[in-house]
C-alpha positions in Angstrom: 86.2 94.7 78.4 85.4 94.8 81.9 87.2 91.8 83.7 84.6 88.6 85.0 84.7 87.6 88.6 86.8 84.5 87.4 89.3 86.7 85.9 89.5 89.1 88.7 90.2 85.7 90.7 93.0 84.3 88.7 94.8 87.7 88.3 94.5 87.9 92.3 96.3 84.7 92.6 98.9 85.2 89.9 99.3 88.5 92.4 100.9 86.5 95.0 103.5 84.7 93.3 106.0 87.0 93.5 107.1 90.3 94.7 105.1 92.7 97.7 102.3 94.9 96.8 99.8 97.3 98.9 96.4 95.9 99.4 94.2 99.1 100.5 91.2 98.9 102.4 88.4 100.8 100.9 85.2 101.2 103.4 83.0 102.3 100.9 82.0 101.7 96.9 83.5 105.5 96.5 86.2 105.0 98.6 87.3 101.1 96.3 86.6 103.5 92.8 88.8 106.0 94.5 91.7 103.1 95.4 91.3 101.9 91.8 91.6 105.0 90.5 95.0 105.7 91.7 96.3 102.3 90.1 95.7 99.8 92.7 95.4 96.5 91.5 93.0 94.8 94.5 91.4 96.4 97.0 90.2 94.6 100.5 87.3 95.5 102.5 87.6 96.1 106.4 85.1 95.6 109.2 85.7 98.5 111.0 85.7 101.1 108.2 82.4 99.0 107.0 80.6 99.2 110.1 81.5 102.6 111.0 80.0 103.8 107.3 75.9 102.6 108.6 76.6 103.9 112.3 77.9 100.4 114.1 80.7 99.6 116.0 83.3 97.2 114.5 82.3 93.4 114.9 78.6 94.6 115.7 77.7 94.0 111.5 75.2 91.6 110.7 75.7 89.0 107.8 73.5 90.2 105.1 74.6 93.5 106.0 78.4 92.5 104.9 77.3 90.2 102.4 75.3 93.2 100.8 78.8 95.2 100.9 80.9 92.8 99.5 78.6 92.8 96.4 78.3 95.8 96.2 81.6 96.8 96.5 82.9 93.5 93.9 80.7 94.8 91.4 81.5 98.6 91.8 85.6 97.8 90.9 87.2 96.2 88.1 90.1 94.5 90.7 90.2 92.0 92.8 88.1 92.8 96.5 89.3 90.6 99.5 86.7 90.5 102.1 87.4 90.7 105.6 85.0 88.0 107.0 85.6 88.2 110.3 85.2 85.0 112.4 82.5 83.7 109.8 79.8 85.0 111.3 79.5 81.5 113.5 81.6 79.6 116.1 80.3 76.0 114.7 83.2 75.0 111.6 80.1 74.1 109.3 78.3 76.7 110.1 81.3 79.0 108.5 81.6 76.7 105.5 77.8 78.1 104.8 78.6 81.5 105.3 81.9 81.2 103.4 79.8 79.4 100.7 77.4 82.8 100.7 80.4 84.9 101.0 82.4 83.2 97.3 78.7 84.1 95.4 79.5 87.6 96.4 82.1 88.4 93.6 84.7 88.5 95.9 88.4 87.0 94.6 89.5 86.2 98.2 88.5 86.1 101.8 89.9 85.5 105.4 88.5 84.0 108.2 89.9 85.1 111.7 90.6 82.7 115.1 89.5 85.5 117.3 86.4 84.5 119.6 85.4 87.9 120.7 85.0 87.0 124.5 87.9 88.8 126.6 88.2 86.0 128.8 88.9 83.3 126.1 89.7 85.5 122.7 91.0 82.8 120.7 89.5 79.7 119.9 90.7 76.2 120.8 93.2 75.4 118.3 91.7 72.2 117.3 88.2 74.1 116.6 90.0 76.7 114.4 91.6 74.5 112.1 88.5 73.0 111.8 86.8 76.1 111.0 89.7 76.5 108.3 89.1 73.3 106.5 85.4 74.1 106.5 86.1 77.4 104.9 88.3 75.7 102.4 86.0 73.3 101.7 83.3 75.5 101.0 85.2 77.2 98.4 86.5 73.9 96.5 83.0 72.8 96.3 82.5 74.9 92.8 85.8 75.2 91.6 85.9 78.9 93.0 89.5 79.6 92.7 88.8 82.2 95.5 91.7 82.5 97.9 91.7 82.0 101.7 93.6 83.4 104.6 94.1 82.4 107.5 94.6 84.7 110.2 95.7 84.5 113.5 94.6 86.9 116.1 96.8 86.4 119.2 98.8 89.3 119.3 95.7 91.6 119.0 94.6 90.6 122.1 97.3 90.3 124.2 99.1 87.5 123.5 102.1 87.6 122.2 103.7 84.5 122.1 105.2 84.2 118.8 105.6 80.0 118.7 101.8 79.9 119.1 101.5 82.0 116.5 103.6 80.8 114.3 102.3 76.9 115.2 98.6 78.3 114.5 99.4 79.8 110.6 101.4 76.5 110.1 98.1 74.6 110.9 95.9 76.9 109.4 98.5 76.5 106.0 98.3 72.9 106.3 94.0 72.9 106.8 94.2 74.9 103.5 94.9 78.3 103.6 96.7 79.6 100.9 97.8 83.0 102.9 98.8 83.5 106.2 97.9 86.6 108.4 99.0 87.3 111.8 97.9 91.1 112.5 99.8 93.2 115.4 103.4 91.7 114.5 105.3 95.1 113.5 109.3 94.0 114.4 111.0 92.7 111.3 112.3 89.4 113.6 109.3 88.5 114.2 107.8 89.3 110.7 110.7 87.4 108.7 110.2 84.5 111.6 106.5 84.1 110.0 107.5 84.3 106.7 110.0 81.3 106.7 107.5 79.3 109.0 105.0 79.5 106.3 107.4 79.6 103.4 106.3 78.9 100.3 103.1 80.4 101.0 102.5 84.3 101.2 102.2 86.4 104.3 99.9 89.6 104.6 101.4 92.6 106.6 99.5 94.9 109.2 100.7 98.4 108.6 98.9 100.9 110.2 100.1 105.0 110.5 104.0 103.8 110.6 106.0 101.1 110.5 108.1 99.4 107.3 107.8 101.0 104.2 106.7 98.8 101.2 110.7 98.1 100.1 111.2 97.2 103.8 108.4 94.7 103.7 109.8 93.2 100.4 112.7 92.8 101.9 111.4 90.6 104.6 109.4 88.4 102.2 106.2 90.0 103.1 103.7 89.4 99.7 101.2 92.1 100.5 100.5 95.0 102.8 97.0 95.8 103.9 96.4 98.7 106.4 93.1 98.0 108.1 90.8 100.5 108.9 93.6 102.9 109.1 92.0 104.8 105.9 89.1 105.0 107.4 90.1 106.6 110.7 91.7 109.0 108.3 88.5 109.8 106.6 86.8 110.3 110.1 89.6 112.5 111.0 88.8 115.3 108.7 85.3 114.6 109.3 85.4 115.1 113.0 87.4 118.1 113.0 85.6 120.1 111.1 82.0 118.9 112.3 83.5 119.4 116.2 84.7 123.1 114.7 81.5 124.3 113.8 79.9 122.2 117.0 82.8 124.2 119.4 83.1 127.5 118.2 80.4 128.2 115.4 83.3 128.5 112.6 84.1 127.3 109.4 87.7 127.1 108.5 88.7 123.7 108.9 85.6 123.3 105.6 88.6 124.8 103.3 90.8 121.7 104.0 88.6 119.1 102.1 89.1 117.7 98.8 88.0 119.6 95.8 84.5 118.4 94.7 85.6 119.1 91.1 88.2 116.6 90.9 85.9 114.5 93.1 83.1 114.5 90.4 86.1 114.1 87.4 87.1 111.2 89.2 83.7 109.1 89.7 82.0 111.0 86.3 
């Protein structure tokens, strides 16, 4: 019997209790069948894959346009889907609690909201302001007994800063404003990683691992509860794409057309 959106919900929890799993990042519906086909239990979406799919540049997505994908993509798998929410899709901390609100009637089991401003000159938001757009978030989902999870994420060292106290004060607030994980993307050494994990401790912590880094034992180890890798599947997908498309642009050839993945198996695995 195919699983409710409450169920998906409560086994996505019940996921972060103990141990370290992989959390994927599909950018498509094909791409989330294909991730649940090969026994993944939850998948998470990613802006950048997302937006590259409909011809955009990451963080240039509209709303509806994500709020469409989300559906679409919940209702497509029978595991739990994460969304990437970006910043909310608004600056104002109610403002996000509508969008958030939008977001939960989506399907989705879980869903972060990021501190990252998107101006160069002031890329993270006053700390005050993005507690406050925490508790709004939280809020939002409490108000119908959701059961949907919230991280927090912090954005600091993605642009620059690297000052491990702030970010470690900042996931200690956004715990405290009611996120139940904790994501600080761009920390890669295991000091630092285990120095996030008891500062948030008992609450889990999501990994960044992009084309190296800790294996998923390594992780584990640290007290990491779940590894997601970004748009790093994505790029992947592009990869092969690119190379043979700039092949036949280039030099009017063909061969790099014999490296994709058999359309048979495709079709067995989506029939």
């Amino acid at each position: 019997m195919m699983p409710t959106t409450a169920d998906k919900r409560t086994i996505f929890r019940k996921m972060h209790e103990a141990g370290c799993f992989v959390l994927p990042n599909p950018f498509d519906v094909g791409s989330a069948k294909a991730l649940q086909h090969l026994g993944f239990k939850a998948v998470a979406s990613t802006s950048a894959g997302f937006a590259w799919t409909i011809g955009k540049a990451d963080n240039r997505v509209t709303l509806e346009e994500v709020l469409a994908h989300l559906a679409a993509i919940s209702e497509a798998v029978d595991i739990p889907v994460n969304a990437d929410f970006e910043g909310g899709f608004a600056h104002e901390a109610a403002k996000v609690g509508v969008n958030v609100a939008r977001a939960v009637r989506s399907g989705v089991a879980g869903l972060s909201i990021e501190d990252s401003t998107g101006d160069k000159a002031k890329p993270l938001y006053d700390r005050g302001l993005a507690v406050e757009r925490i508790k709004a978030a939280r809020a939002a989902i409490d108000a119908d007994n959701s059961g949907v999870m919230l991280t927090g994420r912090c954005e600091a060292f993605l642009w620059g800063q690297t000052d491990l106290n702030l970010v470690i004060d900042r996931l200690k607030a956004y715990s405290d404003a009611g996120a139940d994980c904790l994501y600080a993307p761009g920390i890669k050494t295991k000091d630092d990683i285990a120095a996030v994990v008891k500062a948030v401790h008992p609450k889990p912590v999501n990994l960044l691992i992009g084309a190296s880094g800790l294996s998923l034992k390594d992780a584990e180890a640290l007290g990491v509860r779940r590894i997601s890798v970004g748009g790093s599947l994505a790029r992947s997908a592009w990869a092969g794409f690119m190379k043979a498309a700039k092949e036949m642009a280039e030099k009017g050839t063909f061969a790099e057309l014999g490296q994709g993945y058999p359309g048979g198996e495709l079709n067995k695995m989506f029939s």
